[in-house]
Backbone as numpy.savetxt, mean C-alpha at the origin, in Angstrom:
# Nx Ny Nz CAx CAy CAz Cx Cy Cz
8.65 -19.10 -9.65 7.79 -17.93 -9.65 8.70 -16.70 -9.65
8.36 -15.85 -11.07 9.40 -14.73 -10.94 8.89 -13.57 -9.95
9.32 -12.24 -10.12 9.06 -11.18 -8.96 7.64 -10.70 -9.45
7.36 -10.40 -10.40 6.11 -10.15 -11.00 4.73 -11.38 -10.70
5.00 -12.39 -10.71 4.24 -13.28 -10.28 3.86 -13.00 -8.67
4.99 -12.80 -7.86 4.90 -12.79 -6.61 4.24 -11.30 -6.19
4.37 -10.54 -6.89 3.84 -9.33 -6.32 2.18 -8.98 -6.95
1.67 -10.10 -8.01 0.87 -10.06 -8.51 0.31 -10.71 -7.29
0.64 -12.28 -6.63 -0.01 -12.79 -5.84 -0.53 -12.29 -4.80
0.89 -11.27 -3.96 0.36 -10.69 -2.99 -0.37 -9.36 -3.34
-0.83 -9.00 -4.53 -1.96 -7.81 -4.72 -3.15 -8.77 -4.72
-2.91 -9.97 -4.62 -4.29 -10.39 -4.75 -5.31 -10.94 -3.27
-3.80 -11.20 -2.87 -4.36 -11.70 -1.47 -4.45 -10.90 -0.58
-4.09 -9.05 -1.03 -4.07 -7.72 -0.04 -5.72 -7.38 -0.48
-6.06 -7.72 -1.72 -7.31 -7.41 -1.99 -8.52 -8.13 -1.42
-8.14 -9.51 -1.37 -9.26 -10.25 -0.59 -9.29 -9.88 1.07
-8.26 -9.83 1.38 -8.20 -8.93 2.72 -9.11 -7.92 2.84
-8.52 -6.87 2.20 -9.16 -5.40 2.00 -10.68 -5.61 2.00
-11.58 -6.51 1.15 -12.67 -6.49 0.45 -13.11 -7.16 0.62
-13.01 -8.46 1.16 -13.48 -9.64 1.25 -13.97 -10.27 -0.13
-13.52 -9.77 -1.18 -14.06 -10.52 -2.64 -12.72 -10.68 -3.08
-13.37 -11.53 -4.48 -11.66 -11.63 -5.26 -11.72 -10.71 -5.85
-10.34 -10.39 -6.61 -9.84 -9.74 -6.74 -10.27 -9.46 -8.52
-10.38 -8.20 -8.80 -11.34 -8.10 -10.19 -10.03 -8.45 -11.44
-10.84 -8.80 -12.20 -10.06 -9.41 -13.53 -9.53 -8.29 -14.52
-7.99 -8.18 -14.28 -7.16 -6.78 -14.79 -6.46 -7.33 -16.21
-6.94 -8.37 -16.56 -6.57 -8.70 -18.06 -5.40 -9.49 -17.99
-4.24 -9.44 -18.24 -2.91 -9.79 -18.90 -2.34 -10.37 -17.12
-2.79 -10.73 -16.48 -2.30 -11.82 -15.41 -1.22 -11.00 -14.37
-0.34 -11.63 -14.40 0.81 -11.45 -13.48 1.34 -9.96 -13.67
1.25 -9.59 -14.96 2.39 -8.00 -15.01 1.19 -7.38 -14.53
-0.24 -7.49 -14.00 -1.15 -6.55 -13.70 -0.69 -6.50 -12.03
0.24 -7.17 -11.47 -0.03 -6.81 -9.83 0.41 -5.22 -9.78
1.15 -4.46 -10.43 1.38 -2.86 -10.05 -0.21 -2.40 -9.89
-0.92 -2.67 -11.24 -1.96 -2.07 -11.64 -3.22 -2.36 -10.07
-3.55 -3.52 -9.77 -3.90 -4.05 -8.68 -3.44 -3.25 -7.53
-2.05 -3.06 -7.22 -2.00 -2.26 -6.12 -2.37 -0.85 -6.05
-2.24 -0.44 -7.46 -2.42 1.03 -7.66 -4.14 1.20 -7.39
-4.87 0.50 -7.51 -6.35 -0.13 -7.33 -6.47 0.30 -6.07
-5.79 -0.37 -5.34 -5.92 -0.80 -4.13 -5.81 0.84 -3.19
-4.42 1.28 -3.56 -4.10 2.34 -3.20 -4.80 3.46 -3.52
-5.34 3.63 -4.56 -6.01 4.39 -5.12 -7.59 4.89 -4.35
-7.59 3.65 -3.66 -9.28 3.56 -2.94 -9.01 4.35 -1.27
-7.82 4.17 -1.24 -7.60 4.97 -0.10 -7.76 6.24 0.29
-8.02 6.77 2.05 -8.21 8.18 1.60 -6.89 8.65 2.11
-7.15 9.75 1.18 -5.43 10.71 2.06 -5.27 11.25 3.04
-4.67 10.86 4.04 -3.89 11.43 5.02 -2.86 12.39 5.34
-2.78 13.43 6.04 -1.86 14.04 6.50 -0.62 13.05 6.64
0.17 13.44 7.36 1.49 12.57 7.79 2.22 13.88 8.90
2.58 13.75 10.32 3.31 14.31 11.29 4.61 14.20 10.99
6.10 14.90 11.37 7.32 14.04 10.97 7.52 14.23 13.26
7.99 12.47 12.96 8.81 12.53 14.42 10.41 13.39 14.39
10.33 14.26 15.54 11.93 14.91 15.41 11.56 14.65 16.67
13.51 14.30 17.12 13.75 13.72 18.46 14.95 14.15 18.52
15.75 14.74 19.63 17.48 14.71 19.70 18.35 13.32 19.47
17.23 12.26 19.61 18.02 10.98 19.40 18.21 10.56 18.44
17.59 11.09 17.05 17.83 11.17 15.82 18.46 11.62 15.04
19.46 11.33 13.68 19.59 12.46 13.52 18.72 13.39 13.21
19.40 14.92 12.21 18.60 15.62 11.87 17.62 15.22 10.55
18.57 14.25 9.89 18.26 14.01 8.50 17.44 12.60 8.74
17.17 12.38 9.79 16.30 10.74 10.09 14.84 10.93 10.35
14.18 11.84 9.60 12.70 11.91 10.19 11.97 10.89 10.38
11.31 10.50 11.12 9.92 9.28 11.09 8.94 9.81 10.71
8.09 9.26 9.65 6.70 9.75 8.99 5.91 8.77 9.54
4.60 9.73 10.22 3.65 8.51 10.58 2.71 8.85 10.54
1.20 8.56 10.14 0.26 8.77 9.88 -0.25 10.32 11.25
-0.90 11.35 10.72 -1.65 11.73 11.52 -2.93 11.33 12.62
-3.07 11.18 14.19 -4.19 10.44 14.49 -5.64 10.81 14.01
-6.53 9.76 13.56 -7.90 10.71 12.82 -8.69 12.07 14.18
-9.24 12.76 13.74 -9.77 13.69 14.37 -11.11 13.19 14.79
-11.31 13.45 16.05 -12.78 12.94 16.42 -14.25 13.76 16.31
């Protein structure tokens, strides 16, 4: 199984996750897992992102982490 196969598989099994259905029929097989994730990603909503700064870091080491949702 080349890398394209494998990343096709796991877009498929992130989708049955996600959705609880299979995963919709993107034509041409295995080179579709980008397309699948871009699917996937695509359904998402956008988020802010905070950066962690710490003295224990460097300066150039930010941590990106989701903003917490607002209540």
């Amino acid at each position: 199984m080349g890398r394209e196969d494998r990343v096709y598989q796991e877009a498929c099994a992130l989708w049955r996750e996600l959705y609880g259905e299979p995963p919709p029929a993107t034509g041409t097989g295995p080179a579709d897992g980008a397309l699948m994730l871009g699917m996937i990603m695509g359904r998402l909503p956008e988020v802010g992102y905070e950066r962690l700064r710490t003295p224990h870091l460097r300066p150039s080491a930010d941590v990106v982490m989701p903003k917490p949702p607002r209540a």
